[in-house]
VEXMARPA-765097 format. One record per atom (N, C-alpha, C): residue in one letter; x, y, z. Coordinates in pm, whole numbers, plus 50000, padded with zeros to 5 digits. Example, Ala and Ser with C-alpha at 12.3 -4.5 7.8 and 13.67 -1.06 7.14 Angstrom:
<nodes>
A513194943150780
A512304955050780
A513204967050780
S512854977550708
S513674989450714
S512905000350787
</nodes>
This chain:
<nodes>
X294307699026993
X292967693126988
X291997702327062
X291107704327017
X289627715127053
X289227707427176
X288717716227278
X288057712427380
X286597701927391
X286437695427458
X285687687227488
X284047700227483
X282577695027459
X281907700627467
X281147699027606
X280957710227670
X280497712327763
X278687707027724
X277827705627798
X276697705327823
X276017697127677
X276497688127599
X276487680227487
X275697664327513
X276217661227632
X275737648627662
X273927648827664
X273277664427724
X272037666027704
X271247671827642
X272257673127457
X271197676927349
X271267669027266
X269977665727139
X270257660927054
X270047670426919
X271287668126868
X271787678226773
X270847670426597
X270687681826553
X270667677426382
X271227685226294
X272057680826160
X272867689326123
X272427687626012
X272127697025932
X271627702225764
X272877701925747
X273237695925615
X274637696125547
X274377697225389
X274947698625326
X274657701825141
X276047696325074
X275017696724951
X276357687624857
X276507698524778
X276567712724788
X277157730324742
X276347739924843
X277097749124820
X276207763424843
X275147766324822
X274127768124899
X272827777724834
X271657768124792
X272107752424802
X271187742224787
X269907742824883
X269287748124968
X268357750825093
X268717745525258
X269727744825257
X270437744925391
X269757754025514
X269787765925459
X269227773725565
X267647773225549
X266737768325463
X265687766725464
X265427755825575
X266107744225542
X265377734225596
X265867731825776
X266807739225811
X267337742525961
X266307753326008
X265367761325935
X264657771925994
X263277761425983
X263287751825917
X262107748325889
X261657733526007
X263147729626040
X262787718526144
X263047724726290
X263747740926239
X263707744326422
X262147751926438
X261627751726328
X259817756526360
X259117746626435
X259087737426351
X258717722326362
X258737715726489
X260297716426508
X260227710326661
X259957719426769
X259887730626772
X259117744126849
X257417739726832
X256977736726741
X255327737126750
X255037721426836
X256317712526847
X256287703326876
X256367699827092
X256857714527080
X256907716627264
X258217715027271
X258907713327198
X260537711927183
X260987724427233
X262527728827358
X263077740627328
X264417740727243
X264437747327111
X265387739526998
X266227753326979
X267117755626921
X268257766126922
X268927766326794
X269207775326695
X269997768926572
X271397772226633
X271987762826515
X273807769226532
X274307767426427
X275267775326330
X276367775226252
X277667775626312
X278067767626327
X280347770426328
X280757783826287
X280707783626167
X280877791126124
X280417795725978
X280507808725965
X279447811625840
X280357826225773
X280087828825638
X280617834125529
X279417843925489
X279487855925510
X278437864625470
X278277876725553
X277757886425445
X277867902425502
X276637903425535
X275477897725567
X274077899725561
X274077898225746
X274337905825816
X274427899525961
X273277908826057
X273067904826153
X272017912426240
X272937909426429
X272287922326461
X272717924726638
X272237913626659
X273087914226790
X272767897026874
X271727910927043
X271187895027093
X270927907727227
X271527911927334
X272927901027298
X274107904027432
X274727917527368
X274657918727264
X275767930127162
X276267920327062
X277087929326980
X277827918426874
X276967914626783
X277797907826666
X276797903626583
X276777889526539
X275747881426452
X275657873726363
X275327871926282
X275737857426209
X275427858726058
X273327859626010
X272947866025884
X271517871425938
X270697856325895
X271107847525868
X270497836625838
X270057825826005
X270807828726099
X270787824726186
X270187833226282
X270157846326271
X269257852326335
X267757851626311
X267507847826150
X266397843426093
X266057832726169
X266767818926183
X266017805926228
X266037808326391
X266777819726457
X266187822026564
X264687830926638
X264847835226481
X263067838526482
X262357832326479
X262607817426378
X261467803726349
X261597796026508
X262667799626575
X262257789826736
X261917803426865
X261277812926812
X260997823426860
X261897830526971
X263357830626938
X264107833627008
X264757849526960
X265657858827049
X266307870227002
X267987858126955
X268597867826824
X269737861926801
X270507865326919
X271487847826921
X272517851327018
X273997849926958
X275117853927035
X276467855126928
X276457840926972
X276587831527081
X276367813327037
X275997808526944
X274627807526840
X274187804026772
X275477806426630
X276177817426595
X276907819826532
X278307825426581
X279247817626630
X280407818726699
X281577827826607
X281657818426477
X282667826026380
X282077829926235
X281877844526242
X281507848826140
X282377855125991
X282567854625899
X283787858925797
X282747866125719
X283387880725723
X282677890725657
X283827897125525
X283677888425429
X284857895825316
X284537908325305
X285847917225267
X286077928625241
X287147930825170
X287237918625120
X287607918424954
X287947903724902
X288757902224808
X288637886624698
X289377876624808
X290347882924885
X291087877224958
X291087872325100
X290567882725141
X290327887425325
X289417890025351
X289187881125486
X287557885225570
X287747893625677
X287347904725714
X286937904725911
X286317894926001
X287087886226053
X286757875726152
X285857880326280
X284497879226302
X284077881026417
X283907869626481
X284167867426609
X284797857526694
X283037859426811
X282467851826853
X281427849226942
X280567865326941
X280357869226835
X279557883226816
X280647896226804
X281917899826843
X282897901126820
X284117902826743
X284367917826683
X285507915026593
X286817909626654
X287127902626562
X288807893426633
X289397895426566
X289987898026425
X291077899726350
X290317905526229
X291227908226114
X291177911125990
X292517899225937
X291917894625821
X292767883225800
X292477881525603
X293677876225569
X293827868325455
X293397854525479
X292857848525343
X292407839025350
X293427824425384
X294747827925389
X295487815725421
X296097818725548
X295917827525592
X296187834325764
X295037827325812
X293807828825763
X292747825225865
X293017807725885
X293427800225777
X293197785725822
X294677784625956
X295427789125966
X296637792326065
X295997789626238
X294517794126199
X294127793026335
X292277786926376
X292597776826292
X290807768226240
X290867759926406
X292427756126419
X291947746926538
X291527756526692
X292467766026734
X291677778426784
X290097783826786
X289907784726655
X288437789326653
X287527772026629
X287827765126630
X287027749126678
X286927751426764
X287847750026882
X287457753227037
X286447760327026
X286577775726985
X285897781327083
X284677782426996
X283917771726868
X282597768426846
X281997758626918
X283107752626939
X282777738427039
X282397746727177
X282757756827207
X282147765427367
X281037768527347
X281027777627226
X279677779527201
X278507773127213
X278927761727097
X277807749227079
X277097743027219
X278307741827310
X277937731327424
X277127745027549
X277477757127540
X276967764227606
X275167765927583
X274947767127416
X273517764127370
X272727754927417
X274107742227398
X273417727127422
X272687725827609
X273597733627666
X273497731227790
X271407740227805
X271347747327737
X270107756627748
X268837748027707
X269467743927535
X268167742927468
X268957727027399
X267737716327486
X267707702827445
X268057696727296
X267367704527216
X267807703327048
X267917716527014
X269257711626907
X270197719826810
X269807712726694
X269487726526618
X269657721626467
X270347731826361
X271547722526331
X272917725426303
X273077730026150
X273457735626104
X273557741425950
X275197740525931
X275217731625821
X276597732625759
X277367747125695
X278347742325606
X278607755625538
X278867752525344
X278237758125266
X278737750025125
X278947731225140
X279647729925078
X279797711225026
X280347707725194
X279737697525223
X280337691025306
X281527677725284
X281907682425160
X283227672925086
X284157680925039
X284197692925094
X285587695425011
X286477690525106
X287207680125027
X288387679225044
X289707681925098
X289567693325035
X290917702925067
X290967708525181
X289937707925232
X289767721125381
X289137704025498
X289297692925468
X288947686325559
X289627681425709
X290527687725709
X291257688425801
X291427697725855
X290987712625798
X290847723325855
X289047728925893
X288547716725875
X286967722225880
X286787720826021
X285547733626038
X285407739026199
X283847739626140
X283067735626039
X281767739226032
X280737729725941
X281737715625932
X280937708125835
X280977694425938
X280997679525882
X281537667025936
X282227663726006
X283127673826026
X284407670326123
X283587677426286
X282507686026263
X282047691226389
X280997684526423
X280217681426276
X279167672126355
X279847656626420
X280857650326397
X281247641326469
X281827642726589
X282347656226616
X282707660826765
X281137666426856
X279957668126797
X278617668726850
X277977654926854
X278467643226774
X277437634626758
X276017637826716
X276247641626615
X275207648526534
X274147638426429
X272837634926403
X272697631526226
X272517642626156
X272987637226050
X273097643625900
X271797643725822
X271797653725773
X270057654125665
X271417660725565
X271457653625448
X272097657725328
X271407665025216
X271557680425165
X270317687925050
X271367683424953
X270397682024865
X270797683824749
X269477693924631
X270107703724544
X269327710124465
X269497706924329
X268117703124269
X267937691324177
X267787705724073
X267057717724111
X266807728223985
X268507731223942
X269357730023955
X270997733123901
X271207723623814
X270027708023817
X271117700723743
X271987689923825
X272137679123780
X273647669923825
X273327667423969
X271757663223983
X271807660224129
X272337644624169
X271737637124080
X272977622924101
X274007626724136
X274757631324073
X276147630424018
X276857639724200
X275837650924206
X276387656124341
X276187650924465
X274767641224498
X274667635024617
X275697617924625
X275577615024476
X276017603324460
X277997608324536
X278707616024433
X279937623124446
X280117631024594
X279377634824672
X279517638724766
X279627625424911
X278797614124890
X278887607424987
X280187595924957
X280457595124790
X281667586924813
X283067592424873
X283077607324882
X284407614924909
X284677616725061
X283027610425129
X283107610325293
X284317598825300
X285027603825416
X285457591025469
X284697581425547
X284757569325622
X283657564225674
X283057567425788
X283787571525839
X283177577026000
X282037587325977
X282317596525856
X281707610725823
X280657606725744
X280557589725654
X279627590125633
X278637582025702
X278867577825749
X277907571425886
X277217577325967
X277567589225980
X276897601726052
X275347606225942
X275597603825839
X274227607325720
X273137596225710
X272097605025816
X271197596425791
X269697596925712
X269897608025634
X269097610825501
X269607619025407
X268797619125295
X269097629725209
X267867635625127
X268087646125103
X266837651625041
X266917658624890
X265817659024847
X266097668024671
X265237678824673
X265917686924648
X264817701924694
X265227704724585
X264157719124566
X263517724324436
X263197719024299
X262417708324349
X262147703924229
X260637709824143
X260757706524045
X260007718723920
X258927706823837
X257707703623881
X256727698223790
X255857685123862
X255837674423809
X255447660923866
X256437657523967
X256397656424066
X257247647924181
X256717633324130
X256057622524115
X256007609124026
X256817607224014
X257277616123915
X258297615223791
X259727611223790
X259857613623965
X261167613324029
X261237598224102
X260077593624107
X260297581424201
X261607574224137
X261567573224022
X263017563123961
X264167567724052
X264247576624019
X265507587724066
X265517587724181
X264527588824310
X264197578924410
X264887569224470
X264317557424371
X264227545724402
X266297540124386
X266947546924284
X268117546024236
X269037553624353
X269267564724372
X269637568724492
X269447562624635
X268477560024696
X268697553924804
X269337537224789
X269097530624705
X269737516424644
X271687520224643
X271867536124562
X273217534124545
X273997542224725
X273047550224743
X273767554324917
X273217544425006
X272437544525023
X272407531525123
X271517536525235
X271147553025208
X270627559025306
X268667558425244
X267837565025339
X266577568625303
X266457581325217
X265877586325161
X265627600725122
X264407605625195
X264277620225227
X263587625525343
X262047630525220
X262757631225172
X261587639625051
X262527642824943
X261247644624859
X261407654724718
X260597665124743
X261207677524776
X260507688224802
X260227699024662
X259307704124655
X259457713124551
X259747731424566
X260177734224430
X259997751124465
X259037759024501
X258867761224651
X257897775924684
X258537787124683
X257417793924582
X257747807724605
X257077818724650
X256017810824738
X255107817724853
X255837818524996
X256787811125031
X257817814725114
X259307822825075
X259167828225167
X260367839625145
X261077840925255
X262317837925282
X263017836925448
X264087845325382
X264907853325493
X266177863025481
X267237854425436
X268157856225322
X269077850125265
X270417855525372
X271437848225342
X272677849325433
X273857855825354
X273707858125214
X274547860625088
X274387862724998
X274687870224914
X274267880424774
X273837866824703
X273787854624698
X273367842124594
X272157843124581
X271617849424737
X270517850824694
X269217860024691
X270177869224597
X269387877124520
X269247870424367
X268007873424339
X267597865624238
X267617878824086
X268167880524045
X268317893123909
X267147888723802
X266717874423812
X265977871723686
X264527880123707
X264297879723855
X262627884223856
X262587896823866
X262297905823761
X262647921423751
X261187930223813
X262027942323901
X260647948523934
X259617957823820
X258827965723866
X257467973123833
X258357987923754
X259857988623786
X260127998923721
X260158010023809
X260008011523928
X259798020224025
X260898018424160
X261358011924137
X262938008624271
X263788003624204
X265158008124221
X266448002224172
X266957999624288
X267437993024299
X268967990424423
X270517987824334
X271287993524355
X272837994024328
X273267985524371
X273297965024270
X274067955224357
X275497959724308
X276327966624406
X277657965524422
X278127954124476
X279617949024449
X280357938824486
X280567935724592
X280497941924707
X280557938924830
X279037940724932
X277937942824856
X276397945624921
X276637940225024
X275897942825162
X275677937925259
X274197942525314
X273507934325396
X272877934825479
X270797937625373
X271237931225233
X270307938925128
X268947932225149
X268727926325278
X267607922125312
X266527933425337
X267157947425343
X266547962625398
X265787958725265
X265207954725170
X264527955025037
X264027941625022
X263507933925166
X262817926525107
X261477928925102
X260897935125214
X259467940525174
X258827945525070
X260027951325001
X259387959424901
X258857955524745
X259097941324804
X258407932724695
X260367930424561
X259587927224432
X260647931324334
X261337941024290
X262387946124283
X263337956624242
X263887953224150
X264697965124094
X265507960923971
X267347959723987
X268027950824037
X269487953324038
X270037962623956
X270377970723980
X271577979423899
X272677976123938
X273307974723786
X274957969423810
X275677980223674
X275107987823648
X275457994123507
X274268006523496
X274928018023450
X273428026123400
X272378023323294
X271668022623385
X270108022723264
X269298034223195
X269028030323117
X267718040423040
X266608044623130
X266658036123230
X264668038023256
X265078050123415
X263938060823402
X263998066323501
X263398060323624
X263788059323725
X263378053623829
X262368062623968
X261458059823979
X261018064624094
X262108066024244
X262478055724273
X263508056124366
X264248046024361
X265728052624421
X267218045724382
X267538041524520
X267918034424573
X268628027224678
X270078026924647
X270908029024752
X272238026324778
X272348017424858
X272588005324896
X272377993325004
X274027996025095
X274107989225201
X274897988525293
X276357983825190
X276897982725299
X278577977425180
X279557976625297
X280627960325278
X281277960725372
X282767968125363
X282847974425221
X284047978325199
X283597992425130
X283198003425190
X282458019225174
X283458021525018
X284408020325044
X285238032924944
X285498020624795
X285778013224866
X286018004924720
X284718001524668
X283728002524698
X281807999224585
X282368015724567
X282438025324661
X281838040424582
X283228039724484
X284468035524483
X285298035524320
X284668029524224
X284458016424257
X283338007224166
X282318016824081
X281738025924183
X280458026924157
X280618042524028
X282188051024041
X282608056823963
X283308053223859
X283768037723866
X284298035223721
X283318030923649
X281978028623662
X280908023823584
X280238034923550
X280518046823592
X279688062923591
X278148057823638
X278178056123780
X276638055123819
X277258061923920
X277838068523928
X277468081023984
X277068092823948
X277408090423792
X276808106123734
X275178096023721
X275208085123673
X273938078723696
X272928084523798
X273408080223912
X272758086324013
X272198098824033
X273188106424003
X273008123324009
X271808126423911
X271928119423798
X270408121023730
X269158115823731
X269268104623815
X268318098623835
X267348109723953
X268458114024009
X267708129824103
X267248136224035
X268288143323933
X267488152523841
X266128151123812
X266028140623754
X264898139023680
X263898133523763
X263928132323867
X262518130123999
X262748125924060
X263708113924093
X263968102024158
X264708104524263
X263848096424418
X264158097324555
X265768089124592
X266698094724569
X267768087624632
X267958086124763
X268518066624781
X267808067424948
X269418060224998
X270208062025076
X271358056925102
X271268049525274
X271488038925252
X271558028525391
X273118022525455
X273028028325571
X274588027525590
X275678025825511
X276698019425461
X277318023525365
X277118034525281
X275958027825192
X275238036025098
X274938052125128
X274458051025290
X274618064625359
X275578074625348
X277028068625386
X278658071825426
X278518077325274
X278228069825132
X278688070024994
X277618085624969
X276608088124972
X276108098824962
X276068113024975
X277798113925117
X277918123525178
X279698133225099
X279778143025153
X281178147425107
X282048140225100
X282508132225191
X284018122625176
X283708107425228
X284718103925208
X284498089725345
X286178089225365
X286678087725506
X288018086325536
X288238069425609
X289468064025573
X289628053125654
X291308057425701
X291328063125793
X293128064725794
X293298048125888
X292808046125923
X293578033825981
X293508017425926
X292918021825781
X292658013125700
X292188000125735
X291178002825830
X289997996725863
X289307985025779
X288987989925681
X288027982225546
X289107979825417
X289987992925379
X290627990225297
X292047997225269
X293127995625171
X294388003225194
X294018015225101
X292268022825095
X292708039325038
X292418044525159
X292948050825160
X292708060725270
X291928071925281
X290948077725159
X289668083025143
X289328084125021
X288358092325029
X287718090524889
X286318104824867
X286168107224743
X285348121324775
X284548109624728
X282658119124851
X281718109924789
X280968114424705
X279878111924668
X278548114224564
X278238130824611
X278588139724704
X278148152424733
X276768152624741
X275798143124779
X275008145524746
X273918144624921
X274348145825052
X274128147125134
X275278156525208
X275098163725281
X275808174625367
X276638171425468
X277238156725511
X277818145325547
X279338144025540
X280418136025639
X281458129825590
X281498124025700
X281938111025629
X282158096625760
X283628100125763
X284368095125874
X285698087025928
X285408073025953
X285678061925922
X285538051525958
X286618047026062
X286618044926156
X287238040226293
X285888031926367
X287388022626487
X286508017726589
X285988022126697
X285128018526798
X284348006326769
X283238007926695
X283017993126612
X282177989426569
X280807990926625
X279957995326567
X277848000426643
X277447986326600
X277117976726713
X275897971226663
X275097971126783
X273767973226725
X272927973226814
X271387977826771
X270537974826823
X268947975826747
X268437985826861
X267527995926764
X267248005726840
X265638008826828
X265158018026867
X263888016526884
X264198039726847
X263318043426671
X263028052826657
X261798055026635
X261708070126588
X260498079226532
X261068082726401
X259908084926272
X259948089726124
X259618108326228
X259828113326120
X259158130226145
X257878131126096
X256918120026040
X255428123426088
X255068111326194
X256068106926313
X255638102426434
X255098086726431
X256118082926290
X256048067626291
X256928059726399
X256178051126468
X257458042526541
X257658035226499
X259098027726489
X259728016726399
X260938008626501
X261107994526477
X262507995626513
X263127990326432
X264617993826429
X265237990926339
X266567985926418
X268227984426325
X269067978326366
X270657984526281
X271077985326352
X273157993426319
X273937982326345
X274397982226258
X275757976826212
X276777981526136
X277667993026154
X278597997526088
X279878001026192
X280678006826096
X282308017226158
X281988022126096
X282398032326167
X282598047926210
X281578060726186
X282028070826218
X280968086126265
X280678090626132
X279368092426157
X279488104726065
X278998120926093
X279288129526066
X278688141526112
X278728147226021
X277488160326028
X277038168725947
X277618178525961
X277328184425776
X278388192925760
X277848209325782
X276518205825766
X275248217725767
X273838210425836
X272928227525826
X272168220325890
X271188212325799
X270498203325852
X269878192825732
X268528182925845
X267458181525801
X266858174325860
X267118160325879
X266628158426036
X266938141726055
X266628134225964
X266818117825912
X265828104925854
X264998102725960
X265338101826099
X264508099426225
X264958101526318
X264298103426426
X264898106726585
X264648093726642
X266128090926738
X266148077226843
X264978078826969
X264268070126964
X263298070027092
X263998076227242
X265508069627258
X265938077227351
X266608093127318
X266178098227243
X266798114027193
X267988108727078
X267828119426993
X268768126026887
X268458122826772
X269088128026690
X268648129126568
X269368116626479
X269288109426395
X269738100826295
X269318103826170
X270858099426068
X270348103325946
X270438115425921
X270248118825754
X270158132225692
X268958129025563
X268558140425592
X267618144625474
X267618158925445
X267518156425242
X267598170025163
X266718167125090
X266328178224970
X265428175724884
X265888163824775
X265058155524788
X265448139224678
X266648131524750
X266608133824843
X268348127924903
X267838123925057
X267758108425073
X267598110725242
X269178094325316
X270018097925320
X270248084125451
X270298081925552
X270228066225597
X270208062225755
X271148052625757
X271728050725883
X272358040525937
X271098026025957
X269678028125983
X268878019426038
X268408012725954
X269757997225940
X268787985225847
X267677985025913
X266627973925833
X265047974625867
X264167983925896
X264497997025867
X263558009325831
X262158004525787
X263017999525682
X261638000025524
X261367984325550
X260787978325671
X260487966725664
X258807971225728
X258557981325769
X257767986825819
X256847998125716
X255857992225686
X254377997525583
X253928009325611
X254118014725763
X253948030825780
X254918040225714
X256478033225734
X257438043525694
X257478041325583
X257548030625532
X257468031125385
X256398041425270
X255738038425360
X253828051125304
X254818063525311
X255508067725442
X255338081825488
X256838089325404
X257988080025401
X259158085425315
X259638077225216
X258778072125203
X258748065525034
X257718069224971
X256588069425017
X255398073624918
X254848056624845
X255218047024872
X254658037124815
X254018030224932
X253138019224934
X251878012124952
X252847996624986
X252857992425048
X253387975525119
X252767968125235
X252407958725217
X251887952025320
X252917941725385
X252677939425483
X253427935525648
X253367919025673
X254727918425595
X255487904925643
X255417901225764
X254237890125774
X253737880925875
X255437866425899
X256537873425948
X257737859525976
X257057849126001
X256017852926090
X256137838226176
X254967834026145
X254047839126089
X253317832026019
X253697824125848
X255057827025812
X255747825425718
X256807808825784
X257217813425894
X257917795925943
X256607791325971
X255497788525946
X254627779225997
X254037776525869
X253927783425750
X253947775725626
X254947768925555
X256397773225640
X257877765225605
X257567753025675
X257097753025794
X257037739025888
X256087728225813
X254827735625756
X253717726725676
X254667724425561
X255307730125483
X256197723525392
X256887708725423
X257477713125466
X258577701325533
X257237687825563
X256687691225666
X255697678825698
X255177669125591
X254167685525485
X253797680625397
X254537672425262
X255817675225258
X256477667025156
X257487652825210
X257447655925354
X258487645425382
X257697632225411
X258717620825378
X258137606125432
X258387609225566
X256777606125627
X256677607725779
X257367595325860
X257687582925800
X258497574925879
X260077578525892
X260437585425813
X262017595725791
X261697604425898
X260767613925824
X261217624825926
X260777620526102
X260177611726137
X260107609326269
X261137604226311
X261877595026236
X263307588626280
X264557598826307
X264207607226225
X265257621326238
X265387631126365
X263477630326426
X263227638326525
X263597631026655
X263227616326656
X263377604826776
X264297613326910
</nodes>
C-alpha cells in the first residue's frame, strides 16, 4: 500500500479527468489553474503520471512532461519535477524510458512497467503531498479514459489517485469525435461507486455551431448521470496552448508552402514549430520545393533516421538543399544531419549505429548523462534568446564549421554550413529576432500569458457560474 500523503489535509485538489485521450484535459487544468491565480489563489498543477515525448527542464534539473510545464506557466510558476513525478517517454511500440521525479529511473517494457505501479504511487503520492504542502490548490489532470478497466487496479494517475487525494472530478468529454452520450454516459457506468462519487461535473467541449441546440442533450445527460454539466464549451481556435503528444498535431491545416517539418514516428518536443504559424507534415516525399525543411527532435535518433531512409527522404532531403532549401536539424534531427550517430550501450535502441544524412560535419555517441537544462544564448548577429536541452549524448565536430549560437556563459553550440544549420536548443525559433535573422522569415511574439487569460475568459464565459463556483468552494 502507497504512503499516506504528506501535507494533503491543507489543499484542495481538482482533478480534470476524460472519457479518452486528447478530449481537452490539459486545456481545462491550464485554464482553471489561470483562473484560480487571477483569483489570489496560490494553485500548482499535477499529473501522476503522463505519456509523452514533448517534455521541458524542470528548475531543480530533470525533466517534465511539456503540458505541465505549460499549466505551470498559466499559475505563473517555473516547471517543477513534483508537478510531474512519472513521466513515460516511448522509444518504441513496446517500451518507455521511465523518468521518476524529473529523473531517469529505468528503461522498461510495457508489462515490466505495471510490475512496479504500486512503487511509483508512492512516490506520486510524495510528490503530490509535497506540492500540496506549498500551494493550497492543485489542479489535477488525469491520463486518457478514466475507465479503463483493465489497468484499474494498476492506476497511479486516474480515480484510484484522486480518491487517495480526495479530489472532485470535472469529467471532458469531446462532442467534435462523435458518440459523446455514449462516452460520458459508458464511462460513468464502468466507475465503481466510490470512483463515481468523486464526479462532480461534466463537461462537452468542442462543440461546432448553435450551443441551443444542445440544451436537449443537456437536459438528457445530467437526468441520466445524476451529475450537473459545467458547460458546453465550444472550439477556439484563437487559443493555442503546447500539446503533450504528437495527437496534437493537426495534418488537416496545411501551411503557405514555405516550411516542412519531417513528422517521424517517434517526434518529440515539436512544439519548436509552434510560432511559426502552419507547416506542412512530411511523412513521404513531395513535389513541392520547400523554402525550409525542419528535422524535429526524436526520442529514438537511429530508428526515425532508418525510417526516414526507407521512405527515401533522405535523398528527399538532400534535394530539397539542392534546389534552395534551408535544412534546419533540432536535436535529434541535429544528431540525424551529421556523419554517424552511435549508441553502443543501446541507450535508445538495439542498433548500434547508423551513417547519417552527411550533411553537417558532425557525429553523435549517444551515452549518459542525460542534458537537461535551459540556457541562456547569442545568434551570430547578437540575438539573445533563451532556449532549452534535452537530449543523450555528445556530439563533436568533425571540421571546422560555424556555431548555430554561442552559450551566454562561453562556447560555441550547434553547426552551421551552407543550407545546413543544427542545434541542440528547443525554443530557438520561438523567438521573432532569430527567426528574422536565420530563417529569413517575419513572426510575431506569442503573448502565453496573455493567451491563459483568454483561456480563463473561456472557461468563465461558457461555464454555468453556479457549477463552476461549487467546483472552486
Amino acid at each position: 500500500m502507497a504512503g499516506r500523503v504528506s501535507g494533503a489535509n491543507v489543499s484542495r485538489p481538482l482533478f480534470i479527468g476524460g472519457t479518452a485521450s486528447h478530449v481537452g484535459k490539459s486545456w481545462f487544468t491550464a485554464a482553471f489553474c489561470r483562473l484560480l491565480l487571477r483569483r489570489g489563489e496560490r494553485v500548482a498543477p499535477f499529473k501522476a503520471q503522463n505519456m509523452s515525448n514533448n517534455s521541458y527542464p524542470c528548475v531543480e534539473g530533470g525533466e517534465i512532461g511539456r503540458a505541465q510545464a505549460m499549466q505551470a506557466e498559466a499559475c505563473r510558476l517555473p516547471a517543477m519535477a513534483d508537478m510531474n513525478p512519472v513521466l513515460l517517454k516511448p522509444n518504441s511500440a513496446t517500451g518507455s524510458q521511465v523518468v521518476v521525479q524529473g529523473k531517469l529511473w529505468a528503461e522498461l517494457e510495457a508489462r515490466d512497467y505495471y510490475n512496479h505501479t504500486e512503487r511509483l504511487l508512492g512516490l506520486a503520492l510524495e510528490s503530490y503531498g509535497r506540492l500540496a504542502a506549498q500551494f493550497p490548490r492543485i489542479v489535477c489532470e488525469g491520463a486518457g479514459s478514466v475507465a479503463e478497466v483493465n489497468l484499474r487496479e494498476r492506476d497511479i494517475t486516474n480515480l484510484r489517485f484522486a480518491e487517495r487525494i480526495g479530489a472532485s472530478v470535472v469529467l471532458v468529454a469531446d462532442i467534435e469525435r462523435g458518440g459523446v452520450f455514449g462516452s460520458l454516459v459508458g464511462t460513468m457506468d464502468l466507475l465503481p461507486p466510490s470512483q463515481r462519487a468523486l464526479v462532480r461535473a461534466f463537461v462537452v467541449n468542442r462543440f461546432r455551431g448553435d450551443i441551443s441546440l444542445f440544451d436537449s442533450g443537456v437536459a438528457f445527460l445530467e437526468e441520466r448521470l445524476g451529475i450537473p454539466c459545467l458547460g458546453v464549451f465550444p472550439l477556439s481556435r484563437d487559443i493555442e496552448l503546447d500539446e503533450e503528444d504528437s495527437l496534437g498535431i493537426d495534418t488537416a491545416i496545411a501551411g503557405d508552402g514555405r516550411v516542412a517539418v519531417v513528422r517521424s514516428p517517434r517526434i518529440s518536443n515539436f512544439t519548436d514549430f509552434r510560432a511559426l504559424g502552419a507547416v506542412d507534415w512530411i511523412e513521404m516525399p513531395s513535389m513541392r520545393q520547400y523554402r525550409i525543411v525542419f528535422l524535429p527532435g526524436s526520442k529514438n535518433t537511429i530508428e526515425d533516421l532508418n525510417w526516414l531512409k526507407e521512405r527515401g527522404l533522405d535523398a528527399w532531403i538532400r534535394a530539397q538543399r539542392a534546389g534552395g532549401a534551408l535544412i534546419v536539424g533540432i536535436c535529434g534531427g541535429y544528431q540525424m544531419l551529421g556523419e554517424s550517430v552511435a549508441d553502443p550501450d543501446g541507450i535508445e535502441s538495439s542498433f548500434g549505429s547508423a551513417a547519417g544524412l552527411g550533411l553537417l560535419p558532425v557525429r553523435t555517441v549517444l551515452r549518459a548523462p542525460k542534458v537537461t537544462r535551459i540556457v541562456d544564448a547569442v545568434t551570430p548577429g547578437g540575438v539573445a534568446f533563451r532556449g532549452y536541452e534535452i537530449h543523450m549524448g555528445v556530439t563533436e565536430r568533425l571540421a571546422d564549421c560555424a556555431p548555430f549560437a554561442r552559450f551566454i556563459e562561453g562556447g560555441a553550440e550547434g553547426a552551421r554550413v551552407a543550407g545546413v544549420m543544427g542545434t541542440y536548443l528547443h525554443g530557438a525559433f520561438d523567438e521573432p529576432a532569430v527567426v528574422k535573422e536565420l530563417l529569413g522569415l517575419e513572426i510575431g511574439l506569442i503573448d502565453k500569458d496573455a493567451m491563459f487569460d483568454r483561456l480563463a475568459d473561456w472557461l468563465v464565459k461558457h461555464a454555468r457560474p453556479e457549477v463552476l463556483e461549487r467546483l472552486l468552494a
